[in-house]
C-alpha positions as CSV (number, residue, x, y, z in Angstrom):
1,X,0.0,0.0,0.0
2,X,1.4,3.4,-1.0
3,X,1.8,6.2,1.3
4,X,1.8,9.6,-1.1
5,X,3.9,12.4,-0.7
6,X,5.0,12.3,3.4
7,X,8.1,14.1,3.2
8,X,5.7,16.8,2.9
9,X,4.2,16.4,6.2
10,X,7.3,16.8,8.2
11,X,8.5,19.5,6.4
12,X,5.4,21.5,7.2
13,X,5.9,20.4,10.7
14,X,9.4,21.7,11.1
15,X,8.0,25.4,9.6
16,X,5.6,25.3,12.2
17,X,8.0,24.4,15.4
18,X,10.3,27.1,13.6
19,X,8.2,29.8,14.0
20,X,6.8,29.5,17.1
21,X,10.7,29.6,18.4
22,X,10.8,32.9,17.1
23,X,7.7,34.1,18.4
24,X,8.7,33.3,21.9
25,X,12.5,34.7,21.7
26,X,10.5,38.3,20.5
27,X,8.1,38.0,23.3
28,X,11.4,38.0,26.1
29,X,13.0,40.7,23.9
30,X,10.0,43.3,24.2
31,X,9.6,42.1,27.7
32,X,13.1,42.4,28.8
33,X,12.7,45.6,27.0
34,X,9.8,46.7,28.4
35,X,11.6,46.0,32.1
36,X,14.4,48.5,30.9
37,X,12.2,51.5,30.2
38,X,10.3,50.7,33.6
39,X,13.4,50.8,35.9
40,X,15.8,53.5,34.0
41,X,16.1,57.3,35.1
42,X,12.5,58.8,34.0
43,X,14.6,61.5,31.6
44,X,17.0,58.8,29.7
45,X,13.0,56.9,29.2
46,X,11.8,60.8,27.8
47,X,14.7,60.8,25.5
48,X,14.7,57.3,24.2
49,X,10.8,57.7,23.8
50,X,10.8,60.6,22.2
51,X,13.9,61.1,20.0
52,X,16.6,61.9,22.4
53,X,14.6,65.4,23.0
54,X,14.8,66.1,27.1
55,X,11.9,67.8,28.6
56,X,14.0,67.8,31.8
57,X,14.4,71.5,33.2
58,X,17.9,70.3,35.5
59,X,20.7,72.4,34.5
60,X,23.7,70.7,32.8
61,X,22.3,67.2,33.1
62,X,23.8,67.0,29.8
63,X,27.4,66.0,28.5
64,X,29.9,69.1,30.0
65,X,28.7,70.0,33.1
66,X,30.4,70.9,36.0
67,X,33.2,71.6,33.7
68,X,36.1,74.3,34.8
69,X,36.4,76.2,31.7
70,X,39.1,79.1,33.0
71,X,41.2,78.7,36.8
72,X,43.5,81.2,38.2
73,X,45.1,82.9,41.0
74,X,45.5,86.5,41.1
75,X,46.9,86.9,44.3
76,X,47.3,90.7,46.0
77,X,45.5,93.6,44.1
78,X,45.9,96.9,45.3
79,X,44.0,100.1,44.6
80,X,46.7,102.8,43.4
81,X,44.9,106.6,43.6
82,X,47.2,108.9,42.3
83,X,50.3,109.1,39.8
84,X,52.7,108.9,43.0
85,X,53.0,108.0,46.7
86,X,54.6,109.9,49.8
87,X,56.5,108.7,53.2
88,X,56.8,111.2,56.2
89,X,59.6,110.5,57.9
90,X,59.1,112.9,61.5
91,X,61.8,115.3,62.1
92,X,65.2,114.7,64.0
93,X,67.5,116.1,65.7
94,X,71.3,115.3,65.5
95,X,74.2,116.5,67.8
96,X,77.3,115.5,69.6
97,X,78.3,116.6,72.6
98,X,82.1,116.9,74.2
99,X,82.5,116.7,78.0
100,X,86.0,116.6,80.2
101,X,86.1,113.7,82.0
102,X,89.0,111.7,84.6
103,X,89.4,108.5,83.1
104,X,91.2,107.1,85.9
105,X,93.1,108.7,88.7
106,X,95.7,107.3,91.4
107,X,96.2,109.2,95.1
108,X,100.1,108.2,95.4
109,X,103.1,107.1,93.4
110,X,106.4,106.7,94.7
111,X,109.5,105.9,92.6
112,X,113.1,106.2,93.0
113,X,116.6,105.2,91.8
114,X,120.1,104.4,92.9
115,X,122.7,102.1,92.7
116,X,121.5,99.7,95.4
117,X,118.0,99.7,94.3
118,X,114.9,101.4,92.5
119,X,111.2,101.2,92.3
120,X,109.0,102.2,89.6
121,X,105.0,102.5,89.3
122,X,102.2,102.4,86.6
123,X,98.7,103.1,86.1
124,X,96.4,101.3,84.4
125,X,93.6,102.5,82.7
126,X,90.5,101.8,80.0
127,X,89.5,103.2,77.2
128,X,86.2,102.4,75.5
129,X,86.0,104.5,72.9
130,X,89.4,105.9,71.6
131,X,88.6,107.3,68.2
132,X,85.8,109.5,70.5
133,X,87.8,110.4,73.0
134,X,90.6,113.1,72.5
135,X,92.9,116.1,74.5
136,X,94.2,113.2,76.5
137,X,96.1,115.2,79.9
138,X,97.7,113.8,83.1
139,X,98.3,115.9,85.4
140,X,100.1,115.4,89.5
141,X,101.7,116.9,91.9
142,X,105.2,116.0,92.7
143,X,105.9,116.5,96.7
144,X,109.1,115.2,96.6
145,X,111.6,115.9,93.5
146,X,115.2,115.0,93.2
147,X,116.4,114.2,89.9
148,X,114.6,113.5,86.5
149,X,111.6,111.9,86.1
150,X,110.5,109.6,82.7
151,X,106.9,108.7,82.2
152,X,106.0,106.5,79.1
153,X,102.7,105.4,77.6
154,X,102.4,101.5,76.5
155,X,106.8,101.8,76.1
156,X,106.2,105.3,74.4
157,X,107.9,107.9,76.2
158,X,106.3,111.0,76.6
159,X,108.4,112.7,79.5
160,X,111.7,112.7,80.4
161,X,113.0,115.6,82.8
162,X,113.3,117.5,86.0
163,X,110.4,118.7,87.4
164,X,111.1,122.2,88.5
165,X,107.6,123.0,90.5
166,X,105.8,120.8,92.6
167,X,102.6,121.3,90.3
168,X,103.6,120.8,86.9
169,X,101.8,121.7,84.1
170,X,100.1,118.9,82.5
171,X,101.5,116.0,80.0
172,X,99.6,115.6,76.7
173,X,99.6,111.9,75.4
174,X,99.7,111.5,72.1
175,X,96.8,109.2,70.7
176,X,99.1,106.9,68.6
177,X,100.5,105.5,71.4
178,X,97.1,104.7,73.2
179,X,95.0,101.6,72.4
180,X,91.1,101.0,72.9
181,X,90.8,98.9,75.9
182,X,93.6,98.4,78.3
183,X,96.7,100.9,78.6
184,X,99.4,101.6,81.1
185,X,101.2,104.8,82.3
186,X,104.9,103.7,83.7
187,X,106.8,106.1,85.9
188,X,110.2,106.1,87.0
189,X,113.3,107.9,88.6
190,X,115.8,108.8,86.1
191,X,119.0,106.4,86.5
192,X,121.6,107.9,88.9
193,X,124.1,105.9,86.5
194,X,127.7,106.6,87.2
195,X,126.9,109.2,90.4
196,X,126.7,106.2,93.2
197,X,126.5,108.7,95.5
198,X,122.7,110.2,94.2
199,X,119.7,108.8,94.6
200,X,116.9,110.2,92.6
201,X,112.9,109.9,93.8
202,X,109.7,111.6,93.4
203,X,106.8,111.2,95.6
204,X,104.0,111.9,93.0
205,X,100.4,112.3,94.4
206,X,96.9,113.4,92.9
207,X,97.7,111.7,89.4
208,X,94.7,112.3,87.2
209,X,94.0,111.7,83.6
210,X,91.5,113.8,81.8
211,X,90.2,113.8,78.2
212,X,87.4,115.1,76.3
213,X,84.8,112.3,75.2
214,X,82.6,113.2,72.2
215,X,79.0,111.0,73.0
216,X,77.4,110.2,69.7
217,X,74.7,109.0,71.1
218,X,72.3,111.3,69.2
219,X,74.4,111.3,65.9
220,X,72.0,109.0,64.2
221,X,68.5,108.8,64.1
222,X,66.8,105.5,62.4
223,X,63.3,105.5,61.3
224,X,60.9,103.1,59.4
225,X,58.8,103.0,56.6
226,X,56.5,100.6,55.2
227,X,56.3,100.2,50.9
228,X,53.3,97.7,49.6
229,X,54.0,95.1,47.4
230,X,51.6,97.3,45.1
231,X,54.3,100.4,44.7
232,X,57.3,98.0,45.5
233,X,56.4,96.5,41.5
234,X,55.1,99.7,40.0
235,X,57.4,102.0,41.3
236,X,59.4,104.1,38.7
237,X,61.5,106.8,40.5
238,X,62.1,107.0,44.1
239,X,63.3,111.0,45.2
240,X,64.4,111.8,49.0
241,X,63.9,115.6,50.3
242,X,64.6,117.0,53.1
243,X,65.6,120.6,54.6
244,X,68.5,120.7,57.0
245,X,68.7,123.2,59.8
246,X,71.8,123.8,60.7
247,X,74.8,126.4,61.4
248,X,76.9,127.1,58.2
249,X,80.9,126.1,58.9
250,X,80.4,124.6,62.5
251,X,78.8,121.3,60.9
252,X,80.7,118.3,59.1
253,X,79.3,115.4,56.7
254,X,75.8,114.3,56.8
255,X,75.2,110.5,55.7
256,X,71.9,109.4,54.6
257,X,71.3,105.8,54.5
258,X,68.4,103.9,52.7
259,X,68.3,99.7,53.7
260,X,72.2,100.3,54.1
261,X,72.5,102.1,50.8
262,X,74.6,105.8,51.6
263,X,72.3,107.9,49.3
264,X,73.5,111.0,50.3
265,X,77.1,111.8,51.8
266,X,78.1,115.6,51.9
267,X,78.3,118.5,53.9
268,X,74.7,120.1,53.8
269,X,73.7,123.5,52.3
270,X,72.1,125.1,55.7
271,X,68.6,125.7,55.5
272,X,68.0,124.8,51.4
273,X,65.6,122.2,50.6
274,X,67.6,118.6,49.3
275,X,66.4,116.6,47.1
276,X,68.6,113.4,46.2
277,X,67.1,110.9,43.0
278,X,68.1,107.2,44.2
279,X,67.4,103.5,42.3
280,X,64.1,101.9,43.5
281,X,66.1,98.9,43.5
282,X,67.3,100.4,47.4
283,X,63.6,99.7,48.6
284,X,61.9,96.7,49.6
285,X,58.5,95.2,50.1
286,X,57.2,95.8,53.8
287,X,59.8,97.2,56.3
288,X,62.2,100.2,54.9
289,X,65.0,101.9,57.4
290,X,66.6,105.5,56.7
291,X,68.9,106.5,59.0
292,X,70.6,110.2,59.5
293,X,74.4,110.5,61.0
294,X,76.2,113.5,60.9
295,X,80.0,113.4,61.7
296,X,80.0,117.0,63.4
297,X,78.0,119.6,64.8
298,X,74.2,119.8,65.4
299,X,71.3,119.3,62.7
300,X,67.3,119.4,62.8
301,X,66.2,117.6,60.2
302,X,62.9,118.8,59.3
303,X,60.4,118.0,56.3
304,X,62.1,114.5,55.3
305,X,59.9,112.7,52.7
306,X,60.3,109.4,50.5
307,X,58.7,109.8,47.1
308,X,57.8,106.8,44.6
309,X,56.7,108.0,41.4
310,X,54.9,104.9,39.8
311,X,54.5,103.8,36.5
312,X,50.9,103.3,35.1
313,X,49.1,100.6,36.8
314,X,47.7,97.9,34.5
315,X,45.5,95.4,35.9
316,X,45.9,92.0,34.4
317,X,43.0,90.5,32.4
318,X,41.7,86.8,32.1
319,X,40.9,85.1,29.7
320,X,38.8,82.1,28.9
321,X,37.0,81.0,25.8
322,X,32.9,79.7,25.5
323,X,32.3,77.2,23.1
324,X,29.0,76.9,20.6
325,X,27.8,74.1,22.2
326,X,28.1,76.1,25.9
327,X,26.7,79.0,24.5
328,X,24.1,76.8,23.0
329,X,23.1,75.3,26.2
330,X,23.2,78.3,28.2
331,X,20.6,79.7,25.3
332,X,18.5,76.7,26.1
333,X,18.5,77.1,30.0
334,X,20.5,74.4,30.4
335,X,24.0,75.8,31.5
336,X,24.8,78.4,33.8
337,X,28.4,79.8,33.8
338,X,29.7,81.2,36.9
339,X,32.2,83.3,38.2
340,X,33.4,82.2,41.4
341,X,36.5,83.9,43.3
342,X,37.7,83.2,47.3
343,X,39.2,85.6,49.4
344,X,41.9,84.8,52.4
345,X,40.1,86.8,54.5
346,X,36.3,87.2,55.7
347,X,36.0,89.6,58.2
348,X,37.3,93.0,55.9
349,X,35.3,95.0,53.7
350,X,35.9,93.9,50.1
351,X,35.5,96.8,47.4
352,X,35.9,96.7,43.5
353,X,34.7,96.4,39.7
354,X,34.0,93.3,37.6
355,X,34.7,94.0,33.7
356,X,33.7,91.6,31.5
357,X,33.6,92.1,28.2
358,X,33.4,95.7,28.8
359,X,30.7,95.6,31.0
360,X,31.0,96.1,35.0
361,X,29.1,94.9,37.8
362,X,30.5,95.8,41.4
363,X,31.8,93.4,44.6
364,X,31.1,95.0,48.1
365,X,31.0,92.2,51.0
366,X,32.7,91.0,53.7
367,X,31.9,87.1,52.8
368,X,35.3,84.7,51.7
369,X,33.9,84.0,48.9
370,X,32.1,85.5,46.0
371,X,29.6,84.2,43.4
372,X,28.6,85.7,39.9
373,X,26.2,84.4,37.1
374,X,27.8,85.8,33.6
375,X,25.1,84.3,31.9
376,X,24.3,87.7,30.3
377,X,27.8,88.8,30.2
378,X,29.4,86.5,27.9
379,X,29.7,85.9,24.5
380,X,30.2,83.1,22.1
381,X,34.0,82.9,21.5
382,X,37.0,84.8,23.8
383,X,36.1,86.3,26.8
384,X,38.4,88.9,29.2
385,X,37.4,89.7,32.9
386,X,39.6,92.6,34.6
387,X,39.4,93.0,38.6
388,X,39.7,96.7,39.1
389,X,40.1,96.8,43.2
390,X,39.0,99.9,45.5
391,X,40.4,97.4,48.5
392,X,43.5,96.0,48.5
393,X,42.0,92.0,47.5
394,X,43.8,89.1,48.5
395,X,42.3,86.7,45.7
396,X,43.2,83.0,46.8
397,X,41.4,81.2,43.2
398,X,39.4,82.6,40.6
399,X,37.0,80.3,38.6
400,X,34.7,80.7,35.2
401,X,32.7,77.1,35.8
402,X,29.7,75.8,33.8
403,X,27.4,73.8,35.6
């Protein structure tokens, strides 16, 4: 018996087992699918639904945001008023003074000489300050004198005779053969030599030596001045003046010093205004010192004054650029770009002008840290700000962000 045409059959049957395969492996794909959309972010769903076209109003969501697009740090800016800037130095006096002092004295010397024996003395003395201290005298009375008499200063001798009065008149000692510190005055009988029979003494009492000590004391005057970083860079010329009081002849060298630097060394026209030009390179940021010594005689300085001429001050401009696509999405409300700077301090007032691209807005708080939208200040392309202060700023960080 003849079965027709049964490879038909099973192929009809494999079709069939074929496509219901397929239908099931779609079925898991739209429901895996399906789970997907259900448990993603509800604004990736809106864009996938809907062509990638957000109805979400959260700023800079999209690709960019939070991005830095400028960073700096300007550091110190200072507000410069006027085309130059004054010290005033208070005025000084300056004078020496000579007194007659005894730098040492002794109540009683005996020396003598013969052939048998002899006896000598010294006195010792200080002194501090030798290129000060002049008209160097000793004086003594001489109760008992027989023969000569030799006196000698450090082995220099500066007498060598008879005394003929009982008070002498006094012995200058030359200052050559004087030292600063410790010196010694020897004093002997003159040697009998070949007269065995002499014997030569002096009994030597109220020995005294005098001299006249110039105190310096109030020969220099120092003072201090402060320069800001601000004219310290900026500065272009630097002029001292001052007007010396003085009297004409009776007055020697007057030296000005500026941080060490002699900027002036001469004798000073009485009573005429001085003014000495000197390199701004002399100066320093913060703490300055001028000191005024005079060599002789007695000054009032009066009217002393420090000028800085400065150079024109130029405030540094930054620059950053906005892109189309920030542009684009600040358009769109989906960007803001902000200006963000911190201070060091919070507690002082904080004064200046914002330029940005030509146009200002004003800071004027007391808060570390400043914000600005420049939304409406920028444009698509380059963009300059300039910080003009009317406060000296102390600007840690400044940042253009888009967020």
């Amino acid at each position: 018996m003849r079965i027709p045409n049964p490879p038909k059959i099973i192929a009809s049957s494999r079709k069939a087992q074929d496509a219901g395969n397929a239908a099931t492996l779609i079925a898991v794909i739209a429901l895996l699918i399906i789970f997907y959309l259900l448990f993603i972010p509800p604004s990736f769903r809106d864009q996938i639904l809907e062509g990638n076209e957000s109805t979400s109003t959260t700023k800079g969501t999209a690709g960019g945001a939070n991005e830095t697009i400028m960073k700096a740090s300007p550091g110190t800016l200072s507000r410069i008023s006027s085309e130059e800037i004054e010290h005033s130095i208070p005025s000084i006096v300056l004078y020496s003074k000579k007194e007659s002092k005894v730098i040492d004295s002794v109540a009683l010397l005996s020396v003598k000489s013969s052939v048998f024996s002899s006896k000598t003395a010294a006195m010792q003395f200080t002194i501090e300050d030798l290129e000060n201290t002049d008209n160097l005298l000793l004086t003594f009375i001489d109760k008992r004198s027989k023969g000569g008499l030799v006196i000698s200063a450090n082995g220099n001798e500066v007498f060598n005779s008879e005394v003929m009065q009982e008070n002498p008149a006094p012995i200058r000692l030359n200052k050559q053969f004087l030292v600063r510190g410790n010196n010694k005055i020897d004093f002997a009988a003159e040697s009998v030599g070949w007269r065995f029979w002499k014997a030569n003494r002096h009994d030597l009492q109220s020995i005294q030596l005098t001299g006249e000590i110039k105190d310096i004391s109030r020969q220099m005057s120092r003072n201090i001045f402060i320069v800001s970083a601000t004219e310290k860079s900026n500065v272009k010329r630097d002029i001292l003046r001052f007007t010396p009081d003085c009297m004409t002849g009776k007055t020697g060298k007057l030296n000005v010093m500026i941080n060490q630097h002699s900027v002036y060394y001469s004798v000073p026209d009485c009573g005429g205004r001085i003014a000495i030009e000197f390199t701004p390179d002399v100066l320093r940021e913060g703490e300055n010192t001028i000191v005024f010594d005079s060599e002789e005689g007695s000054y009032l300085i009066d009217l002393i004054r420090i000028t800085s001429e400065l150079k024109e001050v130029l405030q540094p401009a930054y620059y950053f650029e906005i892109t189309k696509e920030t542009m684009g999405g600040v358009r769109d409300g989906k960007y803001d770009v902000m200006l963000k700077l911190a201070f060091t301090e919070d507690k002082d007032q904080k004064a200046g002008t914002l330029n940005i691209n030509g146009r200002e807005t004003s800071i004027f708080q007391r808060e570390r840290t400043y914000t600005k939208n420049l939304n409406d200040y920028i444009i698509e392309g380059n963009n300059a700000i300039k910080i003009v202060p009317e406060t000296t700023l102390e600007i840690v960080s400044m940042e253009v962000v888009k967020e």
